[in-house]
N, C-alpha and C positions, 0 to 999 in steps of 0.2 A: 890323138886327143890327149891333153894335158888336165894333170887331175889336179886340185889345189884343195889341202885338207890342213885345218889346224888342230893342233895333239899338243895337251897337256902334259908334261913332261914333270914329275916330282925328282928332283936331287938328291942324293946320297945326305944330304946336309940339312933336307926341309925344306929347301926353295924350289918356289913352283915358276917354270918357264913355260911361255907360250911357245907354239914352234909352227911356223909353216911350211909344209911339206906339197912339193912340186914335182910329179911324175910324169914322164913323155916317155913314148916308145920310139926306137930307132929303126929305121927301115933299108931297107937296099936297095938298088937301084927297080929292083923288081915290083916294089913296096910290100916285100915280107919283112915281117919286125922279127929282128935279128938280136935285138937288147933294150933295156927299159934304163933311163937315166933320171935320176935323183936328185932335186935340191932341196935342202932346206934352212929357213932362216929364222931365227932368234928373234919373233916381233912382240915379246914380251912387255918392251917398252911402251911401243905403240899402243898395245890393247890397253895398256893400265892408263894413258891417256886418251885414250878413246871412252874411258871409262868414266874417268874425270868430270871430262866434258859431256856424258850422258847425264852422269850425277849434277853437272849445274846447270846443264837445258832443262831438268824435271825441278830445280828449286824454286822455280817462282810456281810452279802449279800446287809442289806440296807446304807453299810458305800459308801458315793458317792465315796468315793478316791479306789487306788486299792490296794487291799490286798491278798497277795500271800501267799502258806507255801509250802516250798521248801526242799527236802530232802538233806544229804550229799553229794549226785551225783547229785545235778545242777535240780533232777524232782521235777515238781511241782507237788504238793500235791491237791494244794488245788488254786481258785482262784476269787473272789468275781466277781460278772457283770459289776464292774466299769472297772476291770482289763483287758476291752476284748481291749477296743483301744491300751492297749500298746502291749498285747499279737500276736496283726495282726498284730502291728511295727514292734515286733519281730520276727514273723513269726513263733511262737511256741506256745502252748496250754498247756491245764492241763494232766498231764503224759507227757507231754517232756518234752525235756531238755532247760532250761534258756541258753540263748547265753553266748560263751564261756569267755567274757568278763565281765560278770556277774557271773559266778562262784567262780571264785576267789576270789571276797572279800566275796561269803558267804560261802566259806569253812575258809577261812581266820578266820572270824567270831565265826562260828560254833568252828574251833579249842581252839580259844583263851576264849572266853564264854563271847567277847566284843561286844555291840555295836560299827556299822560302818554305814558312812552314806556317800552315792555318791546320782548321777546325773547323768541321762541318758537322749538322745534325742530321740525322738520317732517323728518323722515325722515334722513336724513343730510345735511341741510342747516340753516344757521341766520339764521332772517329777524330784523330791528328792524321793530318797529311802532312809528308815533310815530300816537296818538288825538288826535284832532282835534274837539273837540265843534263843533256846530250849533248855539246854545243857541235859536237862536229857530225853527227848522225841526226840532226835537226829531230830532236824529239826530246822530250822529257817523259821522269819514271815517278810516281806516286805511290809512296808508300803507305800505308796507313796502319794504323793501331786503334783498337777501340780502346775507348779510355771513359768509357761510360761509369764503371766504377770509381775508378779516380775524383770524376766529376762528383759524382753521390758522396762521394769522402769530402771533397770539399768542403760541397754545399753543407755536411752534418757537420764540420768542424767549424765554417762561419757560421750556423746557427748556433752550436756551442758556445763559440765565444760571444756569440750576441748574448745569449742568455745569463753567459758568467759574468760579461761587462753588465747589464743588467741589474744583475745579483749585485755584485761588489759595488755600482751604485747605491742603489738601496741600501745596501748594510752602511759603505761612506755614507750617505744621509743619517741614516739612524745612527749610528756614529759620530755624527756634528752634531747631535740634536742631545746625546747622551753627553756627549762633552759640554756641549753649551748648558744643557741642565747642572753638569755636576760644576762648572764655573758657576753658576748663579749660585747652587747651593755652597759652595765655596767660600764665595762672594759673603752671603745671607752669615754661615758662620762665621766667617771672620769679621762682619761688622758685629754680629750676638757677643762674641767675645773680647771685643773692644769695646763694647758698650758695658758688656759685664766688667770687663777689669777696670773699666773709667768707674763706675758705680761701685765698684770693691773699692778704690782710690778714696775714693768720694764719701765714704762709709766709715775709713780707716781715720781721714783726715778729721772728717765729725767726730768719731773716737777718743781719736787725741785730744781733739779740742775743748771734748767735755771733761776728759779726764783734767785739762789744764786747770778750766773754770773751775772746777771741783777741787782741786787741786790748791789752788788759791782761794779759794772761799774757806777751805778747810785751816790754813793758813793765816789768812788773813781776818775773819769772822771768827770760824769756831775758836781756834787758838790762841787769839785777842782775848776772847771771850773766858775761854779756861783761865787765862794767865788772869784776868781781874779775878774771876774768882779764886783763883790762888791768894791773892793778896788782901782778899776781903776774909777769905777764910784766916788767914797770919793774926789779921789785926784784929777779930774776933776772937782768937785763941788769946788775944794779950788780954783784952777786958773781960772773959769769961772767968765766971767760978775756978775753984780748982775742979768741981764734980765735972766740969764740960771740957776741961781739957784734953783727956784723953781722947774726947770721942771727935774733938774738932780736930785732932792732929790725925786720926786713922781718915779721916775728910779728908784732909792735905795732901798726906800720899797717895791717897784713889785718884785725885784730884791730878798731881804730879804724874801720876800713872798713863791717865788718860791724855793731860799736854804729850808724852812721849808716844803716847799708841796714833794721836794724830796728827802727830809731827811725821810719825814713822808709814804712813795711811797715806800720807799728802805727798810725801818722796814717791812713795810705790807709782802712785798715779800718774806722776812727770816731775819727775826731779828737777828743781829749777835751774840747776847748772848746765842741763843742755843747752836749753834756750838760752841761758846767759853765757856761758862761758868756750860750750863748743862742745863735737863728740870727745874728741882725746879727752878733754875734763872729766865726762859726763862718764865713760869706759873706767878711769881709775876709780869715780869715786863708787862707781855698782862695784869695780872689784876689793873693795876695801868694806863693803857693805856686807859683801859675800863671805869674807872671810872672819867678820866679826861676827856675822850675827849665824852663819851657817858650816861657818871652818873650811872651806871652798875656796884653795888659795891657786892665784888665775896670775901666770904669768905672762906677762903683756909686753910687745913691742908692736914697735909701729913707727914707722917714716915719714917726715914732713908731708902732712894734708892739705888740700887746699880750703878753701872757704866756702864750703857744705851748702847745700841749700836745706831746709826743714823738713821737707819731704825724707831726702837721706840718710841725714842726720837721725831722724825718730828711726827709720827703718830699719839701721845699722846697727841702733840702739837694742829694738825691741827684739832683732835676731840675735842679737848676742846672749838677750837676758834668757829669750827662750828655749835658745840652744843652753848654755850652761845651766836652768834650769832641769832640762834632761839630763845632764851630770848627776846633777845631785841627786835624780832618781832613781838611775838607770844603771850608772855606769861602776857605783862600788868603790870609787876611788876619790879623793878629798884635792886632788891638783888637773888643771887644765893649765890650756895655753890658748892664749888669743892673739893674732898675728895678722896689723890693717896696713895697707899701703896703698901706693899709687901705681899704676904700670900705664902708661900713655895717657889715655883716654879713659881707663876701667880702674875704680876702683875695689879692692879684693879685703876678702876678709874671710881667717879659716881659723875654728874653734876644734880644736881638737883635745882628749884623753888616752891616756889606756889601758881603760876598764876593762869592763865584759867584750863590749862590741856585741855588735849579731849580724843574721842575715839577713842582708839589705833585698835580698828576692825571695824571701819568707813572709815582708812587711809587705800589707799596704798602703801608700800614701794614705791611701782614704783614713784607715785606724789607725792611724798615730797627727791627732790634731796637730802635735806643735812641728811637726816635719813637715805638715802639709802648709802650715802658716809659714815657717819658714820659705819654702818654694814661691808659695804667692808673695809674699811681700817683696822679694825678688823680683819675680814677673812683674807685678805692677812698676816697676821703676824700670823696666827691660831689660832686667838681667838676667842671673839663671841660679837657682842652688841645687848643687847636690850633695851627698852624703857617702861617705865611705866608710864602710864598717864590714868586720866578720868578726866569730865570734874569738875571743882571746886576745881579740891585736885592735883593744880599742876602737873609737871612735873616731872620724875626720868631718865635720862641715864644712863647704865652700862655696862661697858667696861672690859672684862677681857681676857691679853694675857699674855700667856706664856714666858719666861723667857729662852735663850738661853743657858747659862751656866752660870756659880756661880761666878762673879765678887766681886771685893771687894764692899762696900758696901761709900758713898759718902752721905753726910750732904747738 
């Protein structure tokens, strides 16, 4: 009798070898065993692949997902213990048939020799199948995963984005609706403020106007009128007593007095050389008025002008006087410089000294009338003024308006 035993063998080295061990007894012709013979072989190999293949017969039983193998007529073959929840979904086992919605892509499958991968609902859960055909074992393998989770992810991230699309509507609406408001209100103040500056325009131009009329009334009426009485008073002084002479002649110079205070009353209001003669006239004869009657000595250039409209003309006028009037207030020093020209389109004009100066982010427009006149008479004609000053480095005004159309040009 031959014994056959395998024996673990451990190395000098660590490695473990399987061994099989093969004993028979030798006999004699008598059959008395005479000797016992021994083989043994190295099936170390073997076993570790024998092993292999026991570890991947057991992998579809302990694979958790389910794993099915399905014939060409929809039976199943084969079907791991994961597979049993969907098998009771189904209502069908191993050797029946796969439900008949399920056959189809695995014959489908099986014909073609492609994978195909669907989705099935099995109770309140939801599995992927990815088919797997056989094609030379005429079968296909059914993997599945449940991916019921997955699905809940989804669905909560397209209801998410519904809601945020949603959202980000709504506030876009209320957002066109805040825009279109603040364009109205926009709208609303920019016509306020073109109806005010037309009505400032409109104000300033009645202004002038009366200042002109008064102007020339004063001029032309009262000043007539003084000047006869001047010479009614002369000619009364020649036929009067001696006792009446002195007091008709202290008459004459109160008389002469007053001719010069409304001579001097009638300029202030609109000096008839604008209107007659032009701005450049109008600029030297205020800085020759300055310098006489206030010691305000204003040096002047300026480059061929063109032929002004009235509007300009007064505005250019009345910011020059206004500005050098802050000189003589403000600034502690007795010389300015005024400097008008042409550049394209825009007429410019910058009155500067160097006084005191101050700080121009200390003031506000609001309390300092004639800065803030100056700016608007500006704006009403669309231009812009501003002011540069700190304290020790003097004073800069600049003034720049636009130009109505292309007149000829006037010395």
């Amino acid at each position: 009798m031959i014994l056959n035993e395998e024996v673990e063998i451990i190395k000098p080295d660590g490695e473990h070898l399987t061994v099989l061990t093969s004993t028979g007894p030798v006999r004699d012709v008598n059959g008395k065993t005479i000797a016992h013979v021994g083989v043994f072989r190295d099936i170390t190999e073997r076993r570790q692949i024998e092993r292999r293949l026991e570890i991947l017969s057991r992998f579809p039983a302990e694979n958790p997902n389910p794993v099915m193998r399905i014939d060409p007529e929809g039976i199943i073959l084969y079907a791991n213990p994961a597979s049993r929840y969907v098998l009771n979904c189904w209502e069908t086992g191993v050797q029946r048939r796969l439900p008949e919605d399920l056959c189809t892509p695995v014959s489908e499958s099986l014909n073609s020799g492609l994978d195909q991968n669907l989705e099935a609902q099995c109770g309140d859960r939801v599995f992927t199948f990815s088919v797997t055909p056989v094609a030379e074992y005429r079968y296909v393998n059914l993997y599945g995963r449940d991916i019921t989770e997955r699905k809940q992810a989804e669905r909560a991230l397209q209801q998410l984005n519904a809601e945020l699309e949603d959202r980000v509507r709504i506030r876009t609406q209320e957002l066109t609706e805040a825009h279109a408001k603040l364009l109205e209100q926009l709208r609303m103040r920019a016509e306020a403020e073109n109806s005010l500056r037309s009505l400032s325009a409109r104000l300033l131009r009645i202004q002038e106007e009366e200042r002109r009329a008064i102007a020339r009334e004063l001029h032309d009426q009262t000043g007539q009128s003084l000047t006869v009485l001047k010479l009614m008073i002369g000619r009364a002084d020649r036929l009067a007593t001696e006792d009446l002479k002195p007091l008709l002649r202290d008459i004459a110079t109160m008389t002469a007095d007053i001719i010069k205070q409304v001579r001097s009353l009638s300029v202030s209001l609109r000096p008839g050389v604008l209107d007659d003669l032009g701005l450049v006239s109008a600029m030297d004869w205020l800085f020759k008025q300055l310098s006489t009657q206030a010691g305000l000595h204003v040096r002047f250039e300026h480059s061929p002008l063109p032929t002004l409209n009235s509007d300009i003309n007064t505005a250019v006028y009345r910011i020059t006087q206004e500005a050098l009037t802050n000189v003589m207030r403000h600034s502690g020093v007795t010389e300015a410089a005024v400097v008008l020209g042409v550049d394209g389109r825009t007429l410019h004009l910058a009155i500067s000294d160097r006084g005191r100066g101050f700080d121009t982010g200390a003031i506000k427009a609001s309390s300092s009338t004639g800065l803030s006149a100056i700016r608007e008479r500006a704006a009403l004609l669309g231009g812009e003024g501003r002011i540069e000053s700190s304290p020790g480095k003097g004073t800069t005004i600049i003034v720049s308006v636009p130009l109505p159309e292309e007149p000829a040009l006037q010395n």
